[in-house]
Residue frames as a rotation matrix with the C-alpha (Angstrom) as fourth column:
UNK 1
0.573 0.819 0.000 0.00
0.819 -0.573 0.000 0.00
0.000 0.000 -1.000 0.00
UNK 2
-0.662 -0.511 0.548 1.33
0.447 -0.856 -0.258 3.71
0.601 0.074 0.796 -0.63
UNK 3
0.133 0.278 -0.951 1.10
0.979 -0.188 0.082 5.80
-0.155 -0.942 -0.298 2.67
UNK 4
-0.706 -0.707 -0.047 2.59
0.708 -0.701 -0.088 8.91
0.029 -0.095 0.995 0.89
UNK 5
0.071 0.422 -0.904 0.76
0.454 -0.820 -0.347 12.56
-0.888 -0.386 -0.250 1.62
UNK 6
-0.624 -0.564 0.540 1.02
0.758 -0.271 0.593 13.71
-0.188 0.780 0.597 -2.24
UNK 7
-0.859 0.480 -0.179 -0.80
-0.451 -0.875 -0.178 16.92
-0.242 -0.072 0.968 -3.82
UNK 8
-0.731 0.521 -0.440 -3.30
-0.229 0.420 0.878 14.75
0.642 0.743 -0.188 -5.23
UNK 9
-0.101 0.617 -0.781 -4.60
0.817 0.500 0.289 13.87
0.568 -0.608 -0.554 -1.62
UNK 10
-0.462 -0.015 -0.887 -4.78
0.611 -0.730 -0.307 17.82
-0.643 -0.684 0.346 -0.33
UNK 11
0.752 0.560 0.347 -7.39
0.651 -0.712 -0.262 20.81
0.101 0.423 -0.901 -1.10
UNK 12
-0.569 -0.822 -0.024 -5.19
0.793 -0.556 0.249 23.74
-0.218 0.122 0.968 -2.34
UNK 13
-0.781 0.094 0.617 -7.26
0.316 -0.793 0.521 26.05
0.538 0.602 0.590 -3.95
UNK 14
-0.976 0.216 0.020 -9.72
-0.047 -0.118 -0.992 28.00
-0.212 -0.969 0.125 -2.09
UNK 15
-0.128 0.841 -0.526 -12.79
-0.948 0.053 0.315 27.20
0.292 0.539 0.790 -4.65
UNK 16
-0.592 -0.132 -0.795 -11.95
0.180 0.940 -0.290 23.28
0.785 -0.315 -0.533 -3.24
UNK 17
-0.874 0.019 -0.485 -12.52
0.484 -0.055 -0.873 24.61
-0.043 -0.998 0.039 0.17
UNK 18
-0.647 0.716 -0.262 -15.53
-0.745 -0.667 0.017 26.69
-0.163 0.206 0.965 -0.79
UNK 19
-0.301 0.544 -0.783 -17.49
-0.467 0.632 0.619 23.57
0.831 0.552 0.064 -2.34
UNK 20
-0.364 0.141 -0.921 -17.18
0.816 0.525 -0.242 21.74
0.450 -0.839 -0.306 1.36
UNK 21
-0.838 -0.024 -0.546 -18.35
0.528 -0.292 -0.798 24.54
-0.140 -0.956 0.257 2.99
UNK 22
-0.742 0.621 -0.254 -20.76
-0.661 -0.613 0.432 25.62
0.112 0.489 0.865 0.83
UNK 23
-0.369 0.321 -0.872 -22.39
0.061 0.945 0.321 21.75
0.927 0.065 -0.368 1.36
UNK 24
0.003 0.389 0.921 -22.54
-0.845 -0.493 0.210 22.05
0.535 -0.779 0.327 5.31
UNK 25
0.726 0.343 -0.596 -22.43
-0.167 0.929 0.331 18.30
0.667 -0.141 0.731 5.72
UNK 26
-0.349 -0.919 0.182 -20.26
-0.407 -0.026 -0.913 18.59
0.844 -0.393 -0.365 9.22
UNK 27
0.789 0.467 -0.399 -20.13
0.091 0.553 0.828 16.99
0.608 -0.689 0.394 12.20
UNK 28
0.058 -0.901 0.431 -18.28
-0.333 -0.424 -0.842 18.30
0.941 -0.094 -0.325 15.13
UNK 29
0.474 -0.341 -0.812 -16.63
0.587 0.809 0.003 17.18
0.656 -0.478 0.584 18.55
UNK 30
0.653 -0.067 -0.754 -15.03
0.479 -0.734 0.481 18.57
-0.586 -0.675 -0.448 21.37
UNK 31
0.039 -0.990 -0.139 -11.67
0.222 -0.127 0.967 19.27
-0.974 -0.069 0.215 19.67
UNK 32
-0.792 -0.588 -0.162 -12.95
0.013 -0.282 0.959 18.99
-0.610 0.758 0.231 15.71
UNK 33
0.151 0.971 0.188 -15.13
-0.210 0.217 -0.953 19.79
-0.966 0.104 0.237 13.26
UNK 34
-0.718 -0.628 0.301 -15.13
0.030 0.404 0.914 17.87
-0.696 0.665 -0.272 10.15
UNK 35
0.175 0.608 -0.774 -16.73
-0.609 -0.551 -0.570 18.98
-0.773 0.571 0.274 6.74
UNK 36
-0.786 -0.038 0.617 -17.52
0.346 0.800 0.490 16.29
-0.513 0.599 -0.615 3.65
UNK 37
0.276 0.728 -0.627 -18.66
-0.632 -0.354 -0.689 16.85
-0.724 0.587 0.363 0.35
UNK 38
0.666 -0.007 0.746 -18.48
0.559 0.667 -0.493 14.12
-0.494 0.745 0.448 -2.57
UNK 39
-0.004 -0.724 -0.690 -15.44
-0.355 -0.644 0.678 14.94
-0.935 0.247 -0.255 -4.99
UNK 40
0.738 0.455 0.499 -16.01
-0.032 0.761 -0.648 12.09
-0.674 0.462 0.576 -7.55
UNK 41
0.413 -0.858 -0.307 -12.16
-0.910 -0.377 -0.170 11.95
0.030 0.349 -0.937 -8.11
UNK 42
0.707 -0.224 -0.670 -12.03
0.169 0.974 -0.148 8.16
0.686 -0.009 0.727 -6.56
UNK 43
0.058 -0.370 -0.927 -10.16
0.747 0.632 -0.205 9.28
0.662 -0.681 0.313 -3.54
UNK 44
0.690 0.561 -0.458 -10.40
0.724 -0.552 0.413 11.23
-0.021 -0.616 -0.787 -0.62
UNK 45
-0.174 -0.450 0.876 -8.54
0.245 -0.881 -0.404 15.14
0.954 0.145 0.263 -0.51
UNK 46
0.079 -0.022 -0.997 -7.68
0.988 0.134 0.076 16.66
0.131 -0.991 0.032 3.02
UNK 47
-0.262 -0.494 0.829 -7.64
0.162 -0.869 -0.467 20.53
0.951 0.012 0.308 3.88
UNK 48
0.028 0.257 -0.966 -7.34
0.980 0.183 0.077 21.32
0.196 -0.949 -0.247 7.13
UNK 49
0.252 0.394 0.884 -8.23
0.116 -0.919 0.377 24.99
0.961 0.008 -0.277 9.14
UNK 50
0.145 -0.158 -0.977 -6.44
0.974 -0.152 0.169 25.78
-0.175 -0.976 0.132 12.69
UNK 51
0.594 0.265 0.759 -6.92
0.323 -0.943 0.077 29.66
0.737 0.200 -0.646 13.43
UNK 52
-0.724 -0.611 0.319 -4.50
-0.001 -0.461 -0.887 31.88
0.689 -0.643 0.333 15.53
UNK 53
0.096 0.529 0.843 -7.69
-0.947 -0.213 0.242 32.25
0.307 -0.822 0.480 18.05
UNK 54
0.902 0.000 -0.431 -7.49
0.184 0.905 0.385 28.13
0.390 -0.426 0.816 18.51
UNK 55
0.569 -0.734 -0.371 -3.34
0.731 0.245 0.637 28.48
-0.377 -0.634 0.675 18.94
UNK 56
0.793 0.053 -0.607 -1.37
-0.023 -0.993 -0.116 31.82
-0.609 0.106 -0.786 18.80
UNK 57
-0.220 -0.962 0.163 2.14
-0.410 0.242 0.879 30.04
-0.885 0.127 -0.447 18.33
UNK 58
0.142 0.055 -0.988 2.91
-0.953 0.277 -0.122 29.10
0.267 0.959 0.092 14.59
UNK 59
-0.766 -0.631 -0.121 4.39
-0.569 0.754 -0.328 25.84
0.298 -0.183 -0.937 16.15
UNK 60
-0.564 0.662 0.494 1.43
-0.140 0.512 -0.847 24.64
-0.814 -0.547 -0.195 18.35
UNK 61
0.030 0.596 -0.802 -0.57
-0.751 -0.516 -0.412 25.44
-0.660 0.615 0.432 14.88
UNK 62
-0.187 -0.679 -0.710 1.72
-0.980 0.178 0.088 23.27
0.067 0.712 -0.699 13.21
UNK 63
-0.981 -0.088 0.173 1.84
-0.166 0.840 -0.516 20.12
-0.100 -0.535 -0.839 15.40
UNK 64
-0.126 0.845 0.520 -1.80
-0.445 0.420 -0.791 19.99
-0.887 -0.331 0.323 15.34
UNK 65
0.747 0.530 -0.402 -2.47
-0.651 0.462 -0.602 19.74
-0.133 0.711 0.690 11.43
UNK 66
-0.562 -0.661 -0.498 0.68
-0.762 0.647 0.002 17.26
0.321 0.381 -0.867 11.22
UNK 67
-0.842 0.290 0.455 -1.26
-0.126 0.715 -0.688 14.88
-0.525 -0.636 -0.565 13.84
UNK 68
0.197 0.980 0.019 -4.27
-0.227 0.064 -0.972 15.24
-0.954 0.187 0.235 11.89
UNK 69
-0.144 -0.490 -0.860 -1.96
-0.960 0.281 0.000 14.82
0.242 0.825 -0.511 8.02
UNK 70
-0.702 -0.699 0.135 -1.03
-0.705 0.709 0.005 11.65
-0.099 -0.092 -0.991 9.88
UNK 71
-0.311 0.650 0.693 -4.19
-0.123 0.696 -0.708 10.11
-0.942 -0.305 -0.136 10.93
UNK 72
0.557 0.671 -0.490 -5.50
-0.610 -0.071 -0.790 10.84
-0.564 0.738 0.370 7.24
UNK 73
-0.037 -0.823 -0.567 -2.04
-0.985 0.125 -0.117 9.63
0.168 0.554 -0.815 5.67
UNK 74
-0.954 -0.190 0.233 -2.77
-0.272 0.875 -0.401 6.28
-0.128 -0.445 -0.886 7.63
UNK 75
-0.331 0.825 0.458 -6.65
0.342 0.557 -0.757 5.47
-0.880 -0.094 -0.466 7.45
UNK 76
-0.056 0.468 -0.882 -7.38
-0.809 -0.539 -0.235 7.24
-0.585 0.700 0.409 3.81
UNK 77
-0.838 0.231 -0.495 -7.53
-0.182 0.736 0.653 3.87
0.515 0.637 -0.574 2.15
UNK 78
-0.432 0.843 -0.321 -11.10
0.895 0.356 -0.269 3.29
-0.113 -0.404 -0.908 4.34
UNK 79
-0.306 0.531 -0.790 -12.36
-0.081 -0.841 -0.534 6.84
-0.949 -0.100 0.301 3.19
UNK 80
-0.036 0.128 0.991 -14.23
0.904 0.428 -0.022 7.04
-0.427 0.895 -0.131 0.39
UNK 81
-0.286 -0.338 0.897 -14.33
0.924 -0.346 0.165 9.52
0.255 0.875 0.411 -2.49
UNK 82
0.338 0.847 0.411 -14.41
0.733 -0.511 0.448 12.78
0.590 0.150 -0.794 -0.92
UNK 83
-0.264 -0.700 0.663 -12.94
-0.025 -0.682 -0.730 16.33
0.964 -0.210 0.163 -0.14
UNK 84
0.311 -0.168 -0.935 -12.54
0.802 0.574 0.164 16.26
0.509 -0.801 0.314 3.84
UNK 85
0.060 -0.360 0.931 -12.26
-0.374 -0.873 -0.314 20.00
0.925 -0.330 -0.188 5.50
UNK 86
0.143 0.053 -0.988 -10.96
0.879 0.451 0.151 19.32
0.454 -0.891 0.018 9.29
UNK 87
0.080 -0.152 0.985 -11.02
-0.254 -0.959 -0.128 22.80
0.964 -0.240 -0.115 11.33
UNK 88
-0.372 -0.300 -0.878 -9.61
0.666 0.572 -0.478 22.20
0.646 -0.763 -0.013 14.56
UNK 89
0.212 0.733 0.646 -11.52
0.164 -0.679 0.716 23.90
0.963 -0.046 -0.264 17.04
UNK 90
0.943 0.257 0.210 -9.67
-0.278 0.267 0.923 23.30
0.181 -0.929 0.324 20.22
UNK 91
0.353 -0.842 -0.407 -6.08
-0.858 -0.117 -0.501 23.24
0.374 0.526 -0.764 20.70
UNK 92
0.843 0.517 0.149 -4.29
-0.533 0.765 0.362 20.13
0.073 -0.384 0.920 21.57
UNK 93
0.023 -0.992 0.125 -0.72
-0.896 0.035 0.442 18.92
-0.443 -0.122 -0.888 22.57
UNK 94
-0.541 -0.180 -0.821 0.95
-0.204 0.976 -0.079 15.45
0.816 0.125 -0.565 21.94
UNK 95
-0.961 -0.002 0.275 -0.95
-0.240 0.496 -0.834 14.28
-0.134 -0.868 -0.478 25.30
UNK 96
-0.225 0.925 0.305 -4.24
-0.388 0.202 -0.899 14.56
-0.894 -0.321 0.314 24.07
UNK 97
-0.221 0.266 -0.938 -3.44
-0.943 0.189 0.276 13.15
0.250 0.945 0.209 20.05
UNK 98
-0.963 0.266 0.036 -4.61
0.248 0.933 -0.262 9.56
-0.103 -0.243 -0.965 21.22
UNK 99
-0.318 0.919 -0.234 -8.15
0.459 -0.067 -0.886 11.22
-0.830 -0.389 -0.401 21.94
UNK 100
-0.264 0.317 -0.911 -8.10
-0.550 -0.826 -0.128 13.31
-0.793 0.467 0.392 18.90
UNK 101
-0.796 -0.160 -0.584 -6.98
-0.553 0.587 0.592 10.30
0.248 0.794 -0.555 16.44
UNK 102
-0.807 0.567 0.167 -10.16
0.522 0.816 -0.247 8.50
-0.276 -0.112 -0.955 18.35
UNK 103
0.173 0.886 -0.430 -12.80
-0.047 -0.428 -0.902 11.52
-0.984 0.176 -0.033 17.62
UNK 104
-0.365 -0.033 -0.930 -11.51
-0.893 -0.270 0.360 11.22
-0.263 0.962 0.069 13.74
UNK 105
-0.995 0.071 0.072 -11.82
0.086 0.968 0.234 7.52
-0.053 0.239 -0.970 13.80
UNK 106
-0.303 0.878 -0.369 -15.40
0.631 -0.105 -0.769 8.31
-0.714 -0.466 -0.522 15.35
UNK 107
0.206 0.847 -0.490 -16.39
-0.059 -0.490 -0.870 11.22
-0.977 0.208 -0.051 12.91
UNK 108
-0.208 -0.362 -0.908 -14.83
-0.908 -0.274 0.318 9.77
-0.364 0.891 -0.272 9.46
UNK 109
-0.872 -0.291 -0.394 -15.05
-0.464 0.749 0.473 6.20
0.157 0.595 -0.788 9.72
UNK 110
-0.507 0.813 0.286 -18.40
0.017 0.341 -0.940 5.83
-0.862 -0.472 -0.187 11.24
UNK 111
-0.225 0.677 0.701 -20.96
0.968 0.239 0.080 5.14
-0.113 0.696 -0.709 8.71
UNK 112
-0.884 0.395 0.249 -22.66
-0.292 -0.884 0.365 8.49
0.364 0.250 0.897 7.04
UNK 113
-0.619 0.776 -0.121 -26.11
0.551 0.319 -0.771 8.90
-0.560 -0.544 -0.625 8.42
């Protein structure tokens, strides 16, 4: 299986990011909310949203969307075709990514209702 993180699997442009938010289809958690619209590309696309009001430091900013790259970089073969906005809403250290990587499991891989 290829695990790599290429451009092919990331929203870049901000008309991407517009379409998912223009949809509304989100479901949030303490720590994330997580926007999903249909891409019909045949695999899933990540962009992710952490504001200076969640964490001021560029670093803390950083560390979150890597932990959240990762979890996608690892479980995106069980996602199906479709752009993926994550907007962290809550900051979070290495102590609490165990709990975060379980609310993604919990609001990506669960079934769509």
């Amino acid at each position: 299986m290829d695990y790599r993180f290429g451009k092919r699997y990331r929203l870049l442009k901000t008309d991407d990011f517009s379409s998912v938010f223009a949809l509304r289809c989100q479901k949030s958690r303490a720590w994330l909310q997580v926007l999903r619209a249909d891409n019909g590309l045949g695999h899933p696309r990540l962009g992710l949203v952490v504001g200076k009001k969640t964490a001021k430091r560029a670093n803390k900013r950083n560390y979150m969307k890597r932990s959240v790259r990762e979890w996608f970089r690892l479980h995106r073969h069980a996602l199906g075709a479709e752009d993926i906005v994550v907007r962290v809403r809550q900051s979070f250290g290495p102590a609490e990514q165990a709990q975060v990587w379980r609310v993604l499991d919990q609001l990506l891989l669960a079934k769509r209702a």
